[in-house]
VMD Tcl script that builds the backbone (N, CA, C; Angstrom):
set m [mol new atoms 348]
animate dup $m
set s [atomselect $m all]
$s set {name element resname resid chain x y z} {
  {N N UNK 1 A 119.405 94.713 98.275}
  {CA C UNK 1 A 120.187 93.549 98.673}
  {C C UNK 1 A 120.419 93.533 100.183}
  {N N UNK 2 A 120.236 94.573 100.811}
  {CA C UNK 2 A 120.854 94.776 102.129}
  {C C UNK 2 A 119.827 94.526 103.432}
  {N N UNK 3 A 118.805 94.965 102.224}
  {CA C UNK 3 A 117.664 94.870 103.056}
  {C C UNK 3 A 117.191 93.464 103.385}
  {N N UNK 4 A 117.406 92.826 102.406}
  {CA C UNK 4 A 116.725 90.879 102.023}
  {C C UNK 4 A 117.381 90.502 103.368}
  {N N UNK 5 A 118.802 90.799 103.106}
  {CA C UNK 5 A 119.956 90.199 104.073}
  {C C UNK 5 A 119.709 90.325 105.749}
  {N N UNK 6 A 119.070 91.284 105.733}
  {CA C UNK 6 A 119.146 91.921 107.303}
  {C C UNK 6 A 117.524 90.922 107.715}
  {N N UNK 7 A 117.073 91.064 107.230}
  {CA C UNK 7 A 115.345 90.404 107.088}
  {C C UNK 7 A 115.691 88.662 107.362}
  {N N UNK 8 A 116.785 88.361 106.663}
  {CA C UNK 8 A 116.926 87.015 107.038}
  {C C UNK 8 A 117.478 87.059 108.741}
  {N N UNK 9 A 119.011 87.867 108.477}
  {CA C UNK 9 A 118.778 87.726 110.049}
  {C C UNK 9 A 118.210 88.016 111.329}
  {N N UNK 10 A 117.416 89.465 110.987}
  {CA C UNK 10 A 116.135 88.759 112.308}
  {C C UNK 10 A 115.615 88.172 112.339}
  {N N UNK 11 A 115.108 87.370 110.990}
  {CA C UNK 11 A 114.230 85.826 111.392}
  {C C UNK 11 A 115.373 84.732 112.229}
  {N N UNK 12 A 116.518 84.817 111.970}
  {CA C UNK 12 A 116.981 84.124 113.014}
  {C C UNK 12 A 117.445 84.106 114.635}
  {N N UNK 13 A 116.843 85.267 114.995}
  {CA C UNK 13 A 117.356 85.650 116.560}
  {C C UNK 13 A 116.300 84.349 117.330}
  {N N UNK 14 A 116.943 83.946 117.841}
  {CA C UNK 14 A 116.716 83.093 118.999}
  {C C UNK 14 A 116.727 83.910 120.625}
  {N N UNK 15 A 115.663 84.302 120.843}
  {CA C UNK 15 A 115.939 85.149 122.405}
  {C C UNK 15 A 115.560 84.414 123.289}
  {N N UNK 16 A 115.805 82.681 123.106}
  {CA C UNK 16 A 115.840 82.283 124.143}
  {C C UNK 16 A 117.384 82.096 124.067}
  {N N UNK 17 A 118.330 81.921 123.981}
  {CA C UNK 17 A 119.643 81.965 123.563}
  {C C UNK 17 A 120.406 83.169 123.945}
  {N N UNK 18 A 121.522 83.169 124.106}
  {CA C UNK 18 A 122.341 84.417 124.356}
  {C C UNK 18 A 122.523 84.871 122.708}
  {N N UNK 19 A 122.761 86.360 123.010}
  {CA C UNK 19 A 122.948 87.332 121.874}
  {C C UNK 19 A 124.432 86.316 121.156}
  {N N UNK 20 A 124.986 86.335 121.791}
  {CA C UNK 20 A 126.811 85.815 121.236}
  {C C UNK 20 A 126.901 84.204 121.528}
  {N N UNK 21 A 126.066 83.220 121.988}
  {CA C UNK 21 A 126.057 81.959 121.867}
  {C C UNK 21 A 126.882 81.507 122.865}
  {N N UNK 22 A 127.427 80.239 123.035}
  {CA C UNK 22 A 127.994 79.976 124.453}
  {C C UNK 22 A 129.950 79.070 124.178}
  {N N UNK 23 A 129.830 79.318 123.174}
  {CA C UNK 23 A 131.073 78.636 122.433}
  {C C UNK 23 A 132.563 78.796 122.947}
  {N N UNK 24 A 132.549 80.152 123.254}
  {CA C UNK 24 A 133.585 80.467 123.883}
  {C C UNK 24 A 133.650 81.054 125.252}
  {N N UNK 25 A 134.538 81.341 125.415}
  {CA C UNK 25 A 134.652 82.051 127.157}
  {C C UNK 25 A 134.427 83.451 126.757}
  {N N UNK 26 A 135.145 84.208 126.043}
  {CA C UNK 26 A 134.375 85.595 125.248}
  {C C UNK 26 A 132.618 85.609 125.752}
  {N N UNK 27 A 132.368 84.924 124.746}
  {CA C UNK 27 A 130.934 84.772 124.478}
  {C C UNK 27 A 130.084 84.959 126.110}
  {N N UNK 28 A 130.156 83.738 126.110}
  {CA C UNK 28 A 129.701 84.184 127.506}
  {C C UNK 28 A 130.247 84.885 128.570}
  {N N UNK 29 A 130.987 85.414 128.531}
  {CA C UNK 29 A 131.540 86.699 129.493}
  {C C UNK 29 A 130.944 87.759 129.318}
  {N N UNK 30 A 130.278 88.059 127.982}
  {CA C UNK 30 A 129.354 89.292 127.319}
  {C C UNK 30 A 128.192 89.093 127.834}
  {N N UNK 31 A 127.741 87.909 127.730}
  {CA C UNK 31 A 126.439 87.139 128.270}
  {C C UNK 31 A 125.875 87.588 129.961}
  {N N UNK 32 A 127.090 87.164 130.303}
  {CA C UNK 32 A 126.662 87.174 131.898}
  {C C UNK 32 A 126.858 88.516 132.245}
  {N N UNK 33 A 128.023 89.584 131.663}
  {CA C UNK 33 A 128.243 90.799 132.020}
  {C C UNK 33 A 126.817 91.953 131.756}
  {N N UNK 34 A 126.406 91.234 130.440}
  {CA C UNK 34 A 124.994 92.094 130.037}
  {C C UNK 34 A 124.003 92.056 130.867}
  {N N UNK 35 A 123.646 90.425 131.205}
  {CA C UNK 35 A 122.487 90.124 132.437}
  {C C UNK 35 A 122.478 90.599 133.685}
  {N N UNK 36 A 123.830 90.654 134.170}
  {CA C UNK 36 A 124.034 91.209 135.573}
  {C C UNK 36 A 124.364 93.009 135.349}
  {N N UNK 37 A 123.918 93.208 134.568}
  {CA C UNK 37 A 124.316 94.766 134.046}
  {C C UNK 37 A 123.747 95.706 135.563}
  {N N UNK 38 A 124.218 96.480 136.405}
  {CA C UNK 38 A 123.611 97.017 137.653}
  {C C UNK 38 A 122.800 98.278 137.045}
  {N N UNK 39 A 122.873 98.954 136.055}
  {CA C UNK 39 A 121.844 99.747 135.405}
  {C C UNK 39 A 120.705 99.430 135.245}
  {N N UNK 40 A 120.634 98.078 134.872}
  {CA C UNK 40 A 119.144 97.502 134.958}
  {C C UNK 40 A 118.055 97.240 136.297}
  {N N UNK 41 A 119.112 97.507 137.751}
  {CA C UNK 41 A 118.293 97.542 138.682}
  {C C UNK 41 A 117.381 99.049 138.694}
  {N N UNK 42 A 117.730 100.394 137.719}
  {CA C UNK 42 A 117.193 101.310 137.845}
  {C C UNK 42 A 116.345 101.309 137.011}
  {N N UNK 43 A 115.550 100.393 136.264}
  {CA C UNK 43 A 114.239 100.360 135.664}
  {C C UNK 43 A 113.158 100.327 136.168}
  {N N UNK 44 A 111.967 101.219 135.442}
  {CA C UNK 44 A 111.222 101.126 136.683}
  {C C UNK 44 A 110.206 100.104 135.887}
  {N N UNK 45 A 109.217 99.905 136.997}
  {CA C UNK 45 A 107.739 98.575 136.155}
  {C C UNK 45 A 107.310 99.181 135.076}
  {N N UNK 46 A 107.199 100.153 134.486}
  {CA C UNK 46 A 106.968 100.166 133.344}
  {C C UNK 46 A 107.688 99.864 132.251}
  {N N UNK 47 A 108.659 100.181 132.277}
  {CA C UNK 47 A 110.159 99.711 131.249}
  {C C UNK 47 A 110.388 98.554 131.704}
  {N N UNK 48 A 109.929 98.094 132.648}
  {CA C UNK 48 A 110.386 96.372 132.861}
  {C C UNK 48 A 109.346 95.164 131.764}
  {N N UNK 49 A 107.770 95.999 132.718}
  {CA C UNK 49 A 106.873 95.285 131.756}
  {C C UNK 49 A 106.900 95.601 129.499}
  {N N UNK 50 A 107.602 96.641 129.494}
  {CA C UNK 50 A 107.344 96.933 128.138}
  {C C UNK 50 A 108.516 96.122 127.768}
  {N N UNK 51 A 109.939 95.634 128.051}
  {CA C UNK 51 A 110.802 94.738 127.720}
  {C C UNK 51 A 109.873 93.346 127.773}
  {N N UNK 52 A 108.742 92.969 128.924}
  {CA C UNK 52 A 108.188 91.505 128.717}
  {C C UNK 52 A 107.463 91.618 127.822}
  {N N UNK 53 A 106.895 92.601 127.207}
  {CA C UNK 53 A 106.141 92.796 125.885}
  {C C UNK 53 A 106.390 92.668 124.967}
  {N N UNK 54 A 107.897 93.364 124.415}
  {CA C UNK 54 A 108.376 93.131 123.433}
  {C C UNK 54 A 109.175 91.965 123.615}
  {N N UNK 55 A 109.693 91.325 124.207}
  {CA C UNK 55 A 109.886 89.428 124.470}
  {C C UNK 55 A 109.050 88.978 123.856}
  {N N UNK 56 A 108.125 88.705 124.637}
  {CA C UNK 56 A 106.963 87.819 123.991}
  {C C UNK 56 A 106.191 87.908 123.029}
  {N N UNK 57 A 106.215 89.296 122.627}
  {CA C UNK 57 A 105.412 89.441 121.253}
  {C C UNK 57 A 106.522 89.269 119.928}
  {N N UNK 58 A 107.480 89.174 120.244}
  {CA C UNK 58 A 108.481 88.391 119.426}
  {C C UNK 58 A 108.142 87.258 119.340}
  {N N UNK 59 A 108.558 86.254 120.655}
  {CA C UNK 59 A 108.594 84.786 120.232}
  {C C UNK 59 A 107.011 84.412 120.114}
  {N N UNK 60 A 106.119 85.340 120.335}
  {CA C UNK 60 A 104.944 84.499 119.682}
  {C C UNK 60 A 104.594 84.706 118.060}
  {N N UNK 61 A 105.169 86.150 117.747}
  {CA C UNK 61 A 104.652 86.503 116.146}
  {C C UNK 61 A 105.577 86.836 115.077}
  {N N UNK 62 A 106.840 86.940 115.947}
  {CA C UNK 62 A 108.053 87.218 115.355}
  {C C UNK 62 A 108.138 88.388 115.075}
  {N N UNK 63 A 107.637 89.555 115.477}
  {CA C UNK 63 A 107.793 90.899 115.018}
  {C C UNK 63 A 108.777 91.461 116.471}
  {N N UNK 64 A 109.591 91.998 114.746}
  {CA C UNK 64 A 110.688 92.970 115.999}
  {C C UNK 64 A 110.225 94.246 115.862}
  {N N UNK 65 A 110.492 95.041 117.496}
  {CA C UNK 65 A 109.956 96.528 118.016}
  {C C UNK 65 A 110.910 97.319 116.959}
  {N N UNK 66 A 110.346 98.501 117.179}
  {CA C UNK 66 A 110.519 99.552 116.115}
  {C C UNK 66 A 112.249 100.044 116.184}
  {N N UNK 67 A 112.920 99.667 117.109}
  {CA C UNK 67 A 114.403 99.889 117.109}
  {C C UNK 67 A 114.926 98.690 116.515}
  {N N UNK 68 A 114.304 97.447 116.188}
  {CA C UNK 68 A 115.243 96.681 114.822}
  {C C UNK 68 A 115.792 95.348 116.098}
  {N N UNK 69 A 116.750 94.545 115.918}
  {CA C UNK 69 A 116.944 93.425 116.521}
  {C C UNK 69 A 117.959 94.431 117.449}
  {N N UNK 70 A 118.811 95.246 117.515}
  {CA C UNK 70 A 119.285 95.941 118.686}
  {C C UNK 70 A 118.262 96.021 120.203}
  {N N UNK 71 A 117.007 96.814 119.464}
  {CA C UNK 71 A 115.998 96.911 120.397}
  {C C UNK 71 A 115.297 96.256 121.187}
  {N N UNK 72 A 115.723 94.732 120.389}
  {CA C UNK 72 A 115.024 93.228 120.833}
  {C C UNK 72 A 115.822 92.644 122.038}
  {N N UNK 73 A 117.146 93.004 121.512}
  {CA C UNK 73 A 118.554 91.778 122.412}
  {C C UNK 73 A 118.418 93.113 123.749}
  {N N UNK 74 A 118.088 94.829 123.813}
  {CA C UNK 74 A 118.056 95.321 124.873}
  {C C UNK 74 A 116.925 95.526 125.982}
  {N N UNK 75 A 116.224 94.409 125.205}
  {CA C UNK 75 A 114.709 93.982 125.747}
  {C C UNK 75 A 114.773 92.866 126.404}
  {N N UNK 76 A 114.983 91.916 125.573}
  {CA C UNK 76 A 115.594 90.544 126.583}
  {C C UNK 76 A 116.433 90.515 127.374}
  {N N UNK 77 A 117.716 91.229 127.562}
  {CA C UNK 77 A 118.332 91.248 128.784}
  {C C UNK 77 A 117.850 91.801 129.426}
  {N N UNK 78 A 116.969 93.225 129.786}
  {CA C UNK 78 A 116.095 93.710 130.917}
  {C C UNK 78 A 115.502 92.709 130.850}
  {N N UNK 79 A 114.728 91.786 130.583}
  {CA C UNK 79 A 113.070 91.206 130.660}
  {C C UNK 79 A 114.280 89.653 131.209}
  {N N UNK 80 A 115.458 89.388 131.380}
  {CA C UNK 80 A 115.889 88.221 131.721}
  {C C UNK 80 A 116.630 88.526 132.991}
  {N N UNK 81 A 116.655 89.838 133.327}
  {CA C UNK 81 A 117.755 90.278 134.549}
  {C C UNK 81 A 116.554 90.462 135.530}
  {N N UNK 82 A 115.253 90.628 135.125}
  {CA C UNK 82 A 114.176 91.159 136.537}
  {C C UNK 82 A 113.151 89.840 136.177}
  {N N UNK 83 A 113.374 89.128 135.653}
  {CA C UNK 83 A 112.053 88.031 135.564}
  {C C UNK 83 A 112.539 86.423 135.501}
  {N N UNK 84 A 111.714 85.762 136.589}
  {CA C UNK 84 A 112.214 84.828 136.984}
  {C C UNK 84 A 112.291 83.737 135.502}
  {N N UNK 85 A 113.522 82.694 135.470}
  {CA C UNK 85 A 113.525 82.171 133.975}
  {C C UNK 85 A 112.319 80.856 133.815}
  {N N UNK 86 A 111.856 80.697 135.020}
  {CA C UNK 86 A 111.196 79.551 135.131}
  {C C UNK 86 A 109.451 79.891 134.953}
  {N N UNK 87 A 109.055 80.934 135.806}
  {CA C UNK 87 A 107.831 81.214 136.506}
  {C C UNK 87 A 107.492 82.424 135.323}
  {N N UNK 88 A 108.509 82.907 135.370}
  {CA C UNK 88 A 108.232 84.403 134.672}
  {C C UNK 88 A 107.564 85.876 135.958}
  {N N UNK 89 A 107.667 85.124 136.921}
  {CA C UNK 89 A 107.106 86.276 137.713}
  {C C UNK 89 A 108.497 87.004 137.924}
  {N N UNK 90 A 107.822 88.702 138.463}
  {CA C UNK 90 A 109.291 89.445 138.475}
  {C C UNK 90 A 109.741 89.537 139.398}
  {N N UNK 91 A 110.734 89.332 139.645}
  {CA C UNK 91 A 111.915 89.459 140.808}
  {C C UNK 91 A 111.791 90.491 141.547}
  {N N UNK 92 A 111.676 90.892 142.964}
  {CA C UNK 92 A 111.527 91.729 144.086}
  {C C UNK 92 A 112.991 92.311 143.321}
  {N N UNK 93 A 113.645 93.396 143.807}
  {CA C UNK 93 A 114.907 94.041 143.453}
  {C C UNK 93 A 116.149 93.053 143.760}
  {N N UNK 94 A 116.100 92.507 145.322}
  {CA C UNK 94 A 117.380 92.250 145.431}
  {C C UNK 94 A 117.355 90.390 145.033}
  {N N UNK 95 A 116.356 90.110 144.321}
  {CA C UNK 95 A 116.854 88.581 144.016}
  {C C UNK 95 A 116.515 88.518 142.586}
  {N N UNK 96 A 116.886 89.730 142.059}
  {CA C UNK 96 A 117.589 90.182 140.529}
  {C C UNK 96 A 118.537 89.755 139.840}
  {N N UNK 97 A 119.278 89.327 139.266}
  {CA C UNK 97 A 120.559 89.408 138.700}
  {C C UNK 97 A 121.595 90.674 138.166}
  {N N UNK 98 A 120.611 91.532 137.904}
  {CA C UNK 98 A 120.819 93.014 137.945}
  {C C UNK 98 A 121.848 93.721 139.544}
  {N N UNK 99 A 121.012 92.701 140.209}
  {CA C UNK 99 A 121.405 93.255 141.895}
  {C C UNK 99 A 122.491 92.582 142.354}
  {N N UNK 100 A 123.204 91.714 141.842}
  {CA C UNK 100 A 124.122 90.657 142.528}
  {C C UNK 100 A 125.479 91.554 142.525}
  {N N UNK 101 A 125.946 92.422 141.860}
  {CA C UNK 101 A 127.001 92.909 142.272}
  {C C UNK 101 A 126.951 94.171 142.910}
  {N N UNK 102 A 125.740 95.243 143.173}
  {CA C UNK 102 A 126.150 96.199 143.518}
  {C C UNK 102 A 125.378 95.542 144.816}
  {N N UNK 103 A 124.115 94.719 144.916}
  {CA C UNK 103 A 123.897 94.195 146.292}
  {C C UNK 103 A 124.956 93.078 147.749}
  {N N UNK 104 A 125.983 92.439 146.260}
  {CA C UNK 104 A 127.251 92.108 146.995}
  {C C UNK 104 A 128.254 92.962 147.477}
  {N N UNK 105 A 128.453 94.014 146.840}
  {CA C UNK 105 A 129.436 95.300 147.209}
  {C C UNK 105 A 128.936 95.533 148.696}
  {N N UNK 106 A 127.803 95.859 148.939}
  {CA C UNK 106 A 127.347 96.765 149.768}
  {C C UNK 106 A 127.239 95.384 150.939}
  {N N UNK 107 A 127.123 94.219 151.210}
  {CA C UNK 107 A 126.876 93.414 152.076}
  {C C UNK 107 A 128.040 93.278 152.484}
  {N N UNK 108 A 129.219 92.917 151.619}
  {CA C UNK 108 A 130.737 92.987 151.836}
  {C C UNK 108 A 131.197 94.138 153.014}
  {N N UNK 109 A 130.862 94.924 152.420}
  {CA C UNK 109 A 131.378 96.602 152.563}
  {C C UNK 109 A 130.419 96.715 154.228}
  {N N UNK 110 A 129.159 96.011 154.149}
  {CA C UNK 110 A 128.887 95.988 155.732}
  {C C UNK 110 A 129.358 95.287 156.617}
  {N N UNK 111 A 129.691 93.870 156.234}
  {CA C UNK 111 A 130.658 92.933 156.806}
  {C C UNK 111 A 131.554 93.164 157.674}
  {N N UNK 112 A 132.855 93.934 156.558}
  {CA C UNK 112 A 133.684 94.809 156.957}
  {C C UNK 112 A 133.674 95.815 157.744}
  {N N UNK 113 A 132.839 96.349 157.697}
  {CA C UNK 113 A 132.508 97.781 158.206}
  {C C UNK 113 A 132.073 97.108 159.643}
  {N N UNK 114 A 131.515 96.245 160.036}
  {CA C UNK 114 A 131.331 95.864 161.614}
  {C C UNK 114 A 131.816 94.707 162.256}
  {N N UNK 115 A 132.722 94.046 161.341}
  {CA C UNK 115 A 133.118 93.350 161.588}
  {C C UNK 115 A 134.359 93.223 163.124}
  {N N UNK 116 A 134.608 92.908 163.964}
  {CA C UNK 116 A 134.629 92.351 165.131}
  {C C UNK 116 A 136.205 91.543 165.681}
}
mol reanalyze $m
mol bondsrecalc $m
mol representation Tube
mol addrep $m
Protein backbone atom coordinates (compact mmCIF):
# COMPACT_ATOMS: atom_id res chain seq x y z
CA UNK A 1 0.00 0.00 0.00
CA UNK A 2 2.81 2.32 0.78
CA UNK A 3 4.55 1.65 -1.98
CA UNK A 4 1.43 2.43 -4.73
CA UNK A 5 1.16 5.68 -2.62
CA UNK A 6 4.67 6.96 -2.80
CA UNK A 7 4.77 5.96 -6.77
CA UNK A 8 1.84 8.24 -7.21
CA UNK A 9 3.61 10.97 -5.65
CA UNK A 10 6.66 11.09 -7.62
CA UNK A 11 4.68 11.03 -10.64
CA UNK A 12 3.59 14.25 -9.42
CA UNK A 13 6.77 16.37 -8.74
CA UNK A 14 6.75 19.23 -10.92
CA UNK A 15 10.59 20.50 -10.93
CA UNK A 16 9.73 23.19 -12.73
CA UNK A 17 7.85 24.49 -9.61
CA UNK A 18 9.15 25.02 -6.16
CA UNK A 19 9.40 21.95 -3.81
CA UNK A 20 6.63 23.82 -1.27
CA UNK A 21 4.60 25.88 -4.00
CA UNK A 22 4.19 29.64 -3.73
CA UNK A 23 0.94 30.03 -1.58
CA UNK A 24 2.28 31.29 1.31
CA UNK A 25 5.09 33.47 2.63
CA UNK A 26 6.44 30.15 4.49
CA UNK A 27 6.55 28.53 1.26
CA UNK A 28 8.48 30.62 -0.46
CA UNK A 29 10.86 31.67 2.16
CA UNK A 30 12.03 27.82 1.94
CA UNK A 31 12.12 28.39 -1.76
CA UNK A 32 14.37 31.24 -2.01
CA UNK A 33 16.43 30.22 1.21
CA UNK A 34 17.18 26.71 -0.61
CA UNK A 35 18.18 28.46 -4.05
CA UNK A 36 20.39 30.97 -2.57
CA UNK A 37 21.81 28.18 -0.28
CA UNK A 38 25.90 29.54 -0.14
CA UNK A 39 26.98 25.74 0.08
CA UNK A 40 26.05 25.37 -3.32
CA UNK A 41 28.72 27.85 -4.48
CA UNK A 42 31.19 24.90 -3.33
CA UNK A 43 30.15 22.46 -6.04
CA UNK A 44 32.35 21.61 -8.31
CA UNK A 45 31.42 21.00 -12.52
CA UNK A 46 31.01 17.75 -11.98
CA UNK A 47 28.29 17.70 -9.27
CA UNK A 48 26.91 20.67 -11.03
CA UNK A 49 26.64 18.89 -14.42
CA UNK A 50 25.34 15.51 -12.71
CA UNK A 51 22.38 17.71 -10.90
CA UNK A 52 21.64 18.97 -14.92
CA UNK A 53 21.45 15.32 -15.61
CA UNK A 54 19.37 14.21 -13.25
CA UNK A 55 16.94 17.45 -14.04
CA UNK A 56 16.50 16.65 -17.29
CA UNK A 57 16.43 13.12 -17.41
CA UNK A 58 13.50 13.52 -15.14
CA UNK A 59 11.46 15.95 -17.04
CA UNK A 60 12.15 14.14 -20.20
CA UNK A 61 11.41 10.33 -18.95
CA UNK A 62 10.25 10.80 -15.61
CA UNK A 63 12.69 8.63 -13.86
CA UNK A 64 13.77 9.57 -10.46
CA UNK A 65 17.78 9.06 -9.47
CA UNK A 66 18.49 6.36 -7.17
CA UNK A 67 18.03 8.57 -3.85
CA UNK A 68 14.07 8.75 -4.53
CA UNK A 69 12.30 12.36 -5.02
CA UNK A 70 14.62 13.75 -1.99
CA UNK A 71 17.50 13.22 -4.47
CA UNK A 72 15.54 14.95 -7.27
CA UNK A 73 14.33 18.34 -5.25
CA UNK A 74 18.52 18.28 -4.12
CA UNK A 75 19.28 18.21 -7.75
CA UNK A 76 17.11 20.90 -8.91
CA UNK A 77 18.06 23.38 -6.51
CA UNK A 78 21.89 22.87 -7.37
CA UNK A 79 21.01 22.64 -11.20
CA UNK A 80 18.64 26.09 -10.52
CA UNK A 81 21.23 28.03 -8.22
CA UNK A 82 24.31 27.62 -11.02
CA UNK A 83 22.24 27.53 -14.33
CA UNK A 84 20.85 30.25 -16.04
CA UNK A 85 16.65 29.80 -15.96
CA UNK A 86 16.35 31.00 -19.44
CA UNK A 87 19.52 29.83 -21.57
CA UNK A 88 20.45 27.03 -19.34
CA UNK A 89 24.06 27.97 -19.68
CA UNK A 90 26.00 27.90 -16.28
CA UNK A 91 26.60 30.78 -14.35
CA UNK A 92 30.38 32.01 -13.89
CA UNK A 93 30.44 31.80 -9.76
CA UNK A 94 29.61 35.23 -8.85
CA UNK A 95 26.34 35.72 -11.04
CA UNK A 96 25.00 32.58 -9.15
CA UNK A 97 22.29 32.80 -6.83
CA UNK A 98 24.24 30.56 -4.62
CA UNK A 99 26.71 33.71 -4.50
CA UNK A 100 24.37 36.60 -3.64
CA UNK A 101 24.80 36.50 -0.01
CA UNK A 102 28.17 35.49 0.84
CA UNK A 103 29.29 37.65 -2.45
CA UNK A 104 27.15 40.61 -0.80
CA UNK A 105 28.76 40.12 2.68
CA UNK A 106 32.11 40.49 1.37
CA UNK A 107 31.40 43.70 -1.07
CA UNK A 108 29.64 45.34 1.99
CA UNK A 109 32.40 44.39 4.34
CA UNK A 110 34.82 46.07 1.52
CA UNK A 111 32.77 49.13 1.28
CA UNK A 112 33.14 49.59 4.80
CA UNK A 113 36.40 48.60 5.21
CA UNK A 114 37.62 51.65 2.79
CA UNK A 115 35.25 53.61 2.98
CA UNK A 116 36.28 57.44 3.29
Amino acid sequence: LYTIKFEIMDRAIDVSKSKWGDETFEARFKHFVRLTDPRNCLKTNIQLEEARHIVQKFKKDGVLPGGGSEALWNAKYVHDSAFHPETGDKQNLMGRMSFQVPGGMVLTGMLLAFYK
